[in-house]
C-alpha positions in Angstrom: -69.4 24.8 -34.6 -66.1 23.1 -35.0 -65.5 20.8 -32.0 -62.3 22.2 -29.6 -59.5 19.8 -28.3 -58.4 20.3 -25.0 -55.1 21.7 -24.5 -52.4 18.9 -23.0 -51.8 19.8 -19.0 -48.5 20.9 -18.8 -47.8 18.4 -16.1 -49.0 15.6 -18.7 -45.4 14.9 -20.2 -43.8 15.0 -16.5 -45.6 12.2 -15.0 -44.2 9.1 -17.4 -40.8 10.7 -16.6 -41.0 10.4 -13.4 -42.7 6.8 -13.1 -39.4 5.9 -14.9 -37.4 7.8 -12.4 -39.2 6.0 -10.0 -38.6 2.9 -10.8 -35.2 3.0 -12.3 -34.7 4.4 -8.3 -36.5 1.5 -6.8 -34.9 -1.3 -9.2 -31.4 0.8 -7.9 -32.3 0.3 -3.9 -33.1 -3.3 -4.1 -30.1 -4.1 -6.4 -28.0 -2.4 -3.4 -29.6 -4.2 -0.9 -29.3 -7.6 -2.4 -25.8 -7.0 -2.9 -25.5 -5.7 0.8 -27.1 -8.9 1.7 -24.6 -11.2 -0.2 -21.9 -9.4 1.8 -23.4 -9.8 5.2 -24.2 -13.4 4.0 -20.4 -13.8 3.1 -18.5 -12.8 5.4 -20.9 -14.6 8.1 -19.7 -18.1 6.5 -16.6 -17.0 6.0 -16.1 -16.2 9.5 -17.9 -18.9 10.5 -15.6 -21.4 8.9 -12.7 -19.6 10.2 -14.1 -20.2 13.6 -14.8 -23.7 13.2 -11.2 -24.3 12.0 -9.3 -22.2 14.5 -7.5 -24.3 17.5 -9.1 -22.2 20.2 -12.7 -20.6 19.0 -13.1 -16.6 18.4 -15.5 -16.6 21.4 -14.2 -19.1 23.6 -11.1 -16.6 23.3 -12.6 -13.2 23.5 -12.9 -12.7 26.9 -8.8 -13.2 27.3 -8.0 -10.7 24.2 -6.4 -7.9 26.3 -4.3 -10.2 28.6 -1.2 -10.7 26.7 -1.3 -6.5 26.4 -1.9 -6.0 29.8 1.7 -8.3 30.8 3.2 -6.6 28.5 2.5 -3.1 29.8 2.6 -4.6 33.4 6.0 -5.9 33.2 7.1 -2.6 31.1 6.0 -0.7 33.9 7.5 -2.7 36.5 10.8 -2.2 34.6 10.7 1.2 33.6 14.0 2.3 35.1 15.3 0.1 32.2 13.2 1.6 29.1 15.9 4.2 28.4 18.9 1.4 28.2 16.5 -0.8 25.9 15.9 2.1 23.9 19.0 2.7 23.3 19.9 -0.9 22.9 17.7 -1.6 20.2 17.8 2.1 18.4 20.6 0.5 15.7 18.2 -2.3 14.4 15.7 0.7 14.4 17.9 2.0 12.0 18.6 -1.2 10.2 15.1 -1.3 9.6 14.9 2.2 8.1 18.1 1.5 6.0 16.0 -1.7 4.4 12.9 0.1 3.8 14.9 3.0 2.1 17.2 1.0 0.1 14.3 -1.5 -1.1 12.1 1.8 -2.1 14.6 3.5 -3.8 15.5 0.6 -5.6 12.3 -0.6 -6.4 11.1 3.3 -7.6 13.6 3.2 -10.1 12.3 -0.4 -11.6 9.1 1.1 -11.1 9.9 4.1 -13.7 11.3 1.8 -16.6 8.7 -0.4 -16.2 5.7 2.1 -15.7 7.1 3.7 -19.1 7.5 0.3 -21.0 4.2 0.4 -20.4 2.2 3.6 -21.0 0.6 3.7 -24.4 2.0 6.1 -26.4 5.4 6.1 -24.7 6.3 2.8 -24.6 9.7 1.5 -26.4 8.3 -1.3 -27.7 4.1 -1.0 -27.9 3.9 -4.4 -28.6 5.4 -5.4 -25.5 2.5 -3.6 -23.6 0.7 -6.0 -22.3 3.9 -7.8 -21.3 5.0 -5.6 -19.2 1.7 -4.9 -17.0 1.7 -8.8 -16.3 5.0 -8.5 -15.2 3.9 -5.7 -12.7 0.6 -7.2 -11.9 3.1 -10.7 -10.5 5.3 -8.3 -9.4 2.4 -6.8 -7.1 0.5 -10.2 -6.4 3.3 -12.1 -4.8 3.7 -10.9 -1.2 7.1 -9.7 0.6 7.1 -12.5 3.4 6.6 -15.5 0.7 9.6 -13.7 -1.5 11.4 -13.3 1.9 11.1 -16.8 2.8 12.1 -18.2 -0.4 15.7 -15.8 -0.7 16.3 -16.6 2.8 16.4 -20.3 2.2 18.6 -19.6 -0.5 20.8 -16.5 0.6 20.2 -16.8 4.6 18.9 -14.7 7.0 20.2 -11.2 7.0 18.6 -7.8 5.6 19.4 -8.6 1.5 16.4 -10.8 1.5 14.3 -8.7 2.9 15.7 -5.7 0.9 15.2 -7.3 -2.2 11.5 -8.6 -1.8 10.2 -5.1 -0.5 11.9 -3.7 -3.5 10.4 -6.5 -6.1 7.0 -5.9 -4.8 7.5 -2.1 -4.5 8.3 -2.0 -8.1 5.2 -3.7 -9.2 2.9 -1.4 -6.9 4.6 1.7 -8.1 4.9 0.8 -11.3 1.4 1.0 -11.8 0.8 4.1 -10.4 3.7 5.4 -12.1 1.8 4.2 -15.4 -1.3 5.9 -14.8 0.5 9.0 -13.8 2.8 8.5 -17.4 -1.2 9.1 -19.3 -1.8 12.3 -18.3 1.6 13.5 -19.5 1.5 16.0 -22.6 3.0 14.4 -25.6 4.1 17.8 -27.0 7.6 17.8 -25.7 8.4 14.1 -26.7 7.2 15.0 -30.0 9.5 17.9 -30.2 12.6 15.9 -29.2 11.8 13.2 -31.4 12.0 16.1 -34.3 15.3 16.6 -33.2 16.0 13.1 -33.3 16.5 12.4 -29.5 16.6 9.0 -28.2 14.0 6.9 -26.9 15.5 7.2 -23.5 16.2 10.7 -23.8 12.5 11.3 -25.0 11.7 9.9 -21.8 14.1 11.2 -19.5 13.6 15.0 -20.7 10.3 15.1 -21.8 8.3 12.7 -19.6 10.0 12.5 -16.2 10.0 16.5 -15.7 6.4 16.5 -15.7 5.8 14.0 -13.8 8.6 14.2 -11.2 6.3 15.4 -8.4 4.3 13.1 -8.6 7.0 10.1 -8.7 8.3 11.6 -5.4 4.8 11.6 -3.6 4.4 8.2 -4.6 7.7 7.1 -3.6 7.1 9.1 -0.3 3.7 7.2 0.4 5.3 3.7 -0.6 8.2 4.8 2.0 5.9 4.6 4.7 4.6 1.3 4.0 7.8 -0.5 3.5 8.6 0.9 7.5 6.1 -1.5 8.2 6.9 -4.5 6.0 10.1 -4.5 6.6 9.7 -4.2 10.2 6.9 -7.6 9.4 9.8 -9.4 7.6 11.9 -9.4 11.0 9.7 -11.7 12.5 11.0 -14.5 9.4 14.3 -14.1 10.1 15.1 -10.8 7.6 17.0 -8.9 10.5 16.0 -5.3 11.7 14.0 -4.6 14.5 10.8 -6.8 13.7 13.8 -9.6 14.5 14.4 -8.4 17.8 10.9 -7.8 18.9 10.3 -11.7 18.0 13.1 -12.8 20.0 11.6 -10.4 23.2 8.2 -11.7 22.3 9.5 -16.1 21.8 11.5 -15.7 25.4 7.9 -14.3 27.1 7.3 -13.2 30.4 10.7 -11.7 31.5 11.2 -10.1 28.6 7.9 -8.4 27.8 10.1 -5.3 28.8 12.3 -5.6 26.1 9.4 -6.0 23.6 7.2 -2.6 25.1 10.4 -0.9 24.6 10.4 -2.1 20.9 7.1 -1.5 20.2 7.5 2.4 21.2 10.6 2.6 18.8 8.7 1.3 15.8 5.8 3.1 16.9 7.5 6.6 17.1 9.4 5.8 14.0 6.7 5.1 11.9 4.5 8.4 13.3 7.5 10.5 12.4 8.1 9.1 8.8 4.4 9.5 8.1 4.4 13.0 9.5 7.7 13.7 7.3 6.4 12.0 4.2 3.1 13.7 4.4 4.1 17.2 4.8 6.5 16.5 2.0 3.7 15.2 -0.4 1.5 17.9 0.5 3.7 20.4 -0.8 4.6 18.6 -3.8 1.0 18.1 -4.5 -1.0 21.3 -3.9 2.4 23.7 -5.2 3.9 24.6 -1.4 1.1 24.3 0.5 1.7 22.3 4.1 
């Protein structure tokens, strides 16, 4: 009688697969956790050096981290018949400060475009150039606004122009990047159907790109809108006019005019809650087709 072979158990082939799922899941967890540990380990030396360097010692400091808020409110309150005057007082470098940050990011958008399409393979005017052109943006994004600030006020003075002109220089390398990434997803089918016709380079661009990608320009632009508020509100403090200069001068004279700077601070603070508000119901709608 011919000797039977057993059949294979259907679980048979399962079990090597899962040992490897297994392990590939083990060797996962304790790559995450050594990298988790590196991280805790870092920034426990870096913060320790900090400390070690700092004139006054994180923890020898702690304890007195709310006092300078609390004069500040304290005085405010004790001089809050004079809130609406300093409001009012100080609304026009509120709106210096919007003028820079609008200026600089419309400015700086429109660098943005030429360079983000300079740059997009595919589109760009001279492909070679490429990689040109995203160093450009990448120095354009590294340097920050308060070290280009610094070095045009030197040169030009203090005033809003410097300030304006190194939000714009680093807006154009931030949204010139994003720009770029948007410029990939764009269909080449109308560029190639006005190159048939034999439209320009820039008109290529200008009617067959920027159409498509309009919306999202303007909810980049929007977003970068928001943050240049801020910076520009920042570049006060070095001199670049608007209100972040006026809030340094309430804040150098100290107590005695800690009024002056609460009433500041809720300016800024109410500006920048209303542009974000603005911006972002704006984006929305540009982004999901009307919806708020």
């Amino acid at each position: 009688m011919a000797e039977l072979t057993a059949a294979p158990h259907p679980g048979n082939g399962i079990d090597p697969i899962r040992a490897e799922y297994m392990a590939l899941t083990r060797r996962k967890r304790l790559y995450g956790g050594l990298t988790l540990l590196v991280f805790v380990l870092l920034m426990l030396s870096g913060f320790t050096l900090a400390d070690s360097r700092n004139a006054g010692g994180f923890w020898d400091g702690l304890h007195r981290i709310f006092d300078f808020p609390a004069q500040v409110l304290g005085e405010a309150w004790d001089k809050i018949d004079l809130m609406p005057a300093h409001l009012v007082k100080f609304f026009p470098a509120l709106i210096e400060t919007i003028n820079i940050a609008a200026v600089s990011t419309l400015v700086g958008a429109m660098l943005a475009i030429v360079l983000s399409l300079l740059s997009t393979r595919g589109l760009a005017r001279f492909p070679a150039l490429i990689p040109l052109f995203r160093r450009i943006m990448d120095v354009m994004r590294a340097v920050p606004e308060i070290v280009i600030a610094l070095v045009l006020i030197f040169i030009l003075g203090g005033g809003p122009v410097p300030a304006m002109i190194a939000i714009a220089f680093h807006t154009a390398g931030a949204l010139g990047k994003l720009f770029s990434e948007v410029n990939e997803n764009a269909s080449l089918k109308p560029v190639e159907g006005l190159e048939s016709v034999g439209a320009n380079w820039t008109q290529r661009m200008l009617l067959g790109v920027v159409p498509q990608v309009a919306p999202n320009y303007l909810s980049y632009g929007l977003l970068r809108f928001e943050i240049n508020i801020r910076a520009s509100a920042i570049l006060g403090f070095v001199g670049a006019g608007g209100i972040g200069y006026e809030l340094k001068n309430a804040m150098s004279w100290g107590q005695g005019k800690f009024d002056e700077a609460a009433a500041i601070f809720l300016l800024l603070f109410g500006a920048i809650v209303v542009f974000d508000q603005v911006s972002s119901h704006f984006r929305n709608k540009l982004t999901h087709g009307g919806g708020a």
